[in-house]
C-alpha positions in Angstrom: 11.3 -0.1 -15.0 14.0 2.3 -13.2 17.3 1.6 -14.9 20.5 1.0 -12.3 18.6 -0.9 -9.9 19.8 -4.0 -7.8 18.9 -7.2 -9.9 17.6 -10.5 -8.2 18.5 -13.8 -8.2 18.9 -14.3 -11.6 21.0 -11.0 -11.7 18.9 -10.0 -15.0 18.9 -5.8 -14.7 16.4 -4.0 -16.3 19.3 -2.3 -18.1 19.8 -5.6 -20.0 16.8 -5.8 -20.9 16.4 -2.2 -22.1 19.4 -2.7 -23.9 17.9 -6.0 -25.9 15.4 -4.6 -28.3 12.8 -6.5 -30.1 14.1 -9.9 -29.7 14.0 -9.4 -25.7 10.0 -7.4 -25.9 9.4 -10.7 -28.3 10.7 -13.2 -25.7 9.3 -11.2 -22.7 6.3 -11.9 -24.8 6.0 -15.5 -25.1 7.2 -15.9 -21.5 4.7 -13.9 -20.1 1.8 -15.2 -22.2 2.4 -18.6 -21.0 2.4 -17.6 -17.4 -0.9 -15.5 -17.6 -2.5 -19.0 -19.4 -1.2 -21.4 -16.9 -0.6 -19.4 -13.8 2.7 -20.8 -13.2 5.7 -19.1 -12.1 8.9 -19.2 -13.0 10.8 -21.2 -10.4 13.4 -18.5 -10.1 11.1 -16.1 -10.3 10.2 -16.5 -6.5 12.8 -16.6 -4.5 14.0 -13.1 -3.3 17.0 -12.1 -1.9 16.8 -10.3 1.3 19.2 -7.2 2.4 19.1 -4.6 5.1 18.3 -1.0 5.3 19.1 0.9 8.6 16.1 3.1 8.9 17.2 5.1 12.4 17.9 4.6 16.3 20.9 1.8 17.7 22.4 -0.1 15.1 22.4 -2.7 17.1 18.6 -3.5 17.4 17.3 -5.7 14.3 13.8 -4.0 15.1 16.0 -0.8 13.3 16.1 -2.1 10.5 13.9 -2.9 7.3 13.9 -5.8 4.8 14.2 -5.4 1.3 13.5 -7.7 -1.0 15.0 -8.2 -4.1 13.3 -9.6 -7.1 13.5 -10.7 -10.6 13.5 -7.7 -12.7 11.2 -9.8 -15.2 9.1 -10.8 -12.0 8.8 -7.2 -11.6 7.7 -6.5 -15.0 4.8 -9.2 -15.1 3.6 -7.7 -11.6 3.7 -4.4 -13.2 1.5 -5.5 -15.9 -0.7 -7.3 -13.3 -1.2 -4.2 -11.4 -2.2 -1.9 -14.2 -5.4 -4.3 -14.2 -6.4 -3.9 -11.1 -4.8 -0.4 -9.8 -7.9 1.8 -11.5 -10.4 -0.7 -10.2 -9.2 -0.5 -6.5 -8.1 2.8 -6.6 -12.1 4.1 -7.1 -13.6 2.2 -3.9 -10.3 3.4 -1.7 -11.6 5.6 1.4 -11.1 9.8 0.2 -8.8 9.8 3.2 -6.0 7.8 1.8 -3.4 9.1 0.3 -0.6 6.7 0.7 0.7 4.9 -2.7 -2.0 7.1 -4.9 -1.4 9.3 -8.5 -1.8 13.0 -7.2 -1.9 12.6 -3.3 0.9 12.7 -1.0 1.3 12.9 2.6 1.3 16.6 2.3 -2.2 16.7 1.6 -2.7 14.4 5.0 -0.3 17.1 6.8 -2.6 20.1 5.2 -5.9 18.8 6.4 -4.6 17.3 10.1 -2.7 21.2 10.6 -6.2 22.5 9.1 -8.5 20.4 11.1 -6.2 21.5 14.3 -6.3 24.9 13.7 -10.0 25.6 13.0 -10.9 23.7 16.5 -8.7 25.7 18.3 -10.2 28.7 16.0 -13.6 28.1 17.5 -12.9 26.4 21.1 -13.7 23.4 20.0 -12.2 20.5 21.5 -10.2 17.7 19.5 -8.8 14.1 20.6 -6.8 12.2 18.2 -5.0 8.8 18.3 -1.8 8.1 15.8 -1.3 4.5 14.8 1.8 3.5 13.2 0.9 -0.6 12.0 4.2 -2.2 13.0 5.3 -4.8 10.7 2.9 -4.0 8.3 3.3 -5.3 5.2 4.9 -8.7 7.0 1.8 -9.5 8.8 -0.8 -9.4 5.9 -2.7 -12.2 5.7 -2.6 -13.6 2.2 -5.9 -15.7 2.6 -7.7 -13.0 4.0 -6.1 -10.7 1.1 -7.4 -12.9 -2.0 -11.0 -12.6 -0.1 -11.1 -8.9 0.2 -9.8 -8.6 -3.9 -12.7 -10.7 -5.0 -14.7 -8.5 -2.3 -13.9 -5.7 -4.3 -14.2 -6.7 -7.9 -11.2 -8.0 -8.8 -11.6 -10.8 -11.3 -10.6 -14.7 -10.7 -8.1 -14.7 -12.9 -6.1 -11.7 -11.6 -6.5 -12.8 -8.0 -5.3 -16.0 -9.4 -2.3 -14.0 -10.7 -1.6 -12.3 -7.6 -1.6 -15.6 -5.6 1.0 -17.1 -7.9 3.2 -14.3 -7.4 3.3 -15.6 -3.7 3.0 -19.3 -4.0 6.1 -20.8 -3.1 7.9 -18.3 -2.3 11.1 -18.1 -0.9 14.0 -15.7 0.1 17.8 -15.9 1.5 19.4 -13.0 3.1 22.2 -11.5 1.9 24.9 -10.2 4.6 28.3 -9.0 3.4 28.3 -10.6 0.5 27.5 -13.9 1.6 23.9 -15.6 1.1 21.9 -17.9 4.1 20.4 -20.7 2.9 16.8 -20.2 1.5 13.6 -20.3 3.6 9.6 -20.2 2.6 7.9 -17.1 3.4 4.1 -17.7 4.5 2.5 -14.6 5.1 2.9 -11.1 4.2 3.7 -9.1 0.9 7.0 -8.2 -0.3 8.8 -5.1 0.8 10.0 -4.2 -3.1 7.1 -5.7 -4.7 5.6 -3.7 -7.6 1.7 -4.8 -6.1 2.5 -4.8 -2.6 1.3 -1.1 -2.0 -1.8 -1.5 -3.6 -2.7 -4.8 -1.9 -1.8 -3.5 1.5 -4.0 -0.4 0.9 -6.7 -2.7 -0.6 -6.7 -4.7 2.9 -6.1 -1.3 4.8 -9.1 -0.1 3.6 -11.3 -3.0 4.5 -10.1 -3.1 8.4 -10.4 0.6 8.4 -14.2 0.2 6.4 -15.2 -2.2 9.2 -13.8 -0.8 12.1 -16.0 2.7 11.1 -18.9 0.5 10.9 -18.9 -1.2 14.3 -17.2 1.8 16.3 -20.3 3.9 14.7 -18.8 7.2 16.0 -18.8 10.5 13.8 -15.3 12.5 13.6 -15.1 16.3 13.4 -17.4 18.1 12.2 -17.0 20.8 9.9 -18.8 23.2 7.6 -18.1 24.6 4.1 -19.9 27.1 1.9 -20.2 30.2 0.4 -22.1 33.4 1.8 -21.9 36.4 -0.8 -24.3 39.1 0.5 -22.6 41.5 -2.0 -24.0 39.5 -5.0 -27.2 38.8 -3.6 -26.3 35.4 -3.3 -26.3 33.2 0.2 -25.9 29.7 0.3 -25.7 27.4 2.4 -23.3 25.8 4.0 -22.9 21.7 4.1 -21.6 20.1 6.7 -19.2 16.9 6.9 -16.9 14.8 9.3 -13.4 13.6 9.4 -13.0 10.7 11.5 -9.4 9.2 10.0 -6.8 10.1 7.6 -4.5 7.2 6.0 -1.4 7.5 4.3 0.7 4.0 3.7 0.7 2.2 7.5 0.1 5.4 9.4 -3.7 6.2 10.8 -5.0 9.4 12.2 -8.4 8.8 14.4 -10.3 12.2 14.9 -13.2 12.7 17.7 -14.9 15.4 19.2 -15.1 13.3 22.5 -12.6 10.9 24.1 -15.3 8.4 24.6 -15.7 8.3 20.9 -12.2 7.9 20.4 -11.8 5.2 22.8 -14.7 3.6 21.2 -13.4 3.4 17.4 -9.6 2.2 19.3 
């Protein structure tokens, strides 16, 4: 856990619990092991306090501006160990084209290939239609039920789904504005904006809209080719063709077509 980071409710920082040693790993312990047999959260555990971050535009739109949640620092660390069960495991069946929240991709490899893609079509008159989608709300409008059935979709065991629901059962939030707290509220649907799982669940779910919009839309992307031809050597081969239809990275979609009709098909 990052040290110097805003606490939650129980104002528990994960510089205390650096700072404790053996007797804290030994309690952490003992806490946690209870938890993963019963699946039941600490009360405290999920209630989140709410702040706001001004991303851009008029300050006085609330659509400027993005919640943040902030949780238990030991919350944090039991979702962290939750995740390292599951993060290999989803991470293998996620589509090549996403790069958002992955070890070794970044949106620069999404910028390379859509300048690369751009520039060979225009290299060989070839024409190009894309659509960019930014989700709005994203991680606020997952569905939670539809979110447990796509993780046992794709592997993830009983138990750990049943983990990852009782991160969100019951949970609750009050917003914190100059100091001064609102009275707490439920929260239904969604994943938490500062949740250690919350990337990988929303690209877990991203990937399964994406996977069955492909599949119904049945339209092919650009087409490219790649090989080698070495006449020097006395070696030619062949070149392989393949298509990119979309390129993902966090809530942010690229659709690629060789025809608008294709493209207005997959939208």
């Amino acid at each position: 856990m990052k040290s110097r980071k805003a606490p939650g409710n129980d104002e528990i920082t994960a510089d205390l619990l650096k700072a404790g040693g053996e007797p804290v790993i030994k309690w952490l312990h003992e806490i946690f092991s209870d938890v993963w047999k019963h699946e039941e959260m600490v009360e405290e555990w999920n209630l989140a306090i709410l702040i706001k971050l001004f991303k851009k535009g008029d300050k006085q739109l609330c659509d400027n501006y993005r919640g943040i949640s902030l949780l238990s620092v030991t919350s944090k660390l039991l979702s962290r160990i939750i995740l390292n069960r599951i993060q290999l495991l989803v991470d293998s069946q996620l589509l090549e084209a996403q790069s958002g929240f992955r070890s070794n991709r970044s949106t620069i490899n999404q910028i390379f290939t859509l300048k690369l893609c751009m520039d060979k079509r225009r290299e060989f008159n070839k024409p190009l239609f894309m659509c960019f989608i930014d989700i709005s709300k994203a991680y606020d409008s997952v569905n939670r039920e539809l979110l447990w059935k796509v993780c046992r979709k794709y592997g993830i065991s009983e138990k750990l789904v049943n983990l990852l629901k009782m991160l969100y059962t019951n949970s609750k939030a009050k917003v914190k504005i100059n100091g001064e707290f609102s009275d707490s509220f439920e929260i239904y649907n969604g994943v938490m904006q500062g949740g250690i799982p919350s990337p990988i669940l929303f690209n877990i779910l991203f990937y399964f809209i994406i996977r069955k919009v492909i599949e119904e839309a049945d339209v092919i992307g650009v087409q490219f080719s790649y090989g080698r031809n070495d006449s020097f050597h006395g070696t030619i081969e062949k070149y392989l063709n393949f298509d990119i239809l979309t390129l993902l990275s966090a809530e942010y979609l690229v659709v690629m077509c060789e025809t608008s009709d294709d493209l207005e098909i997959f939208i």
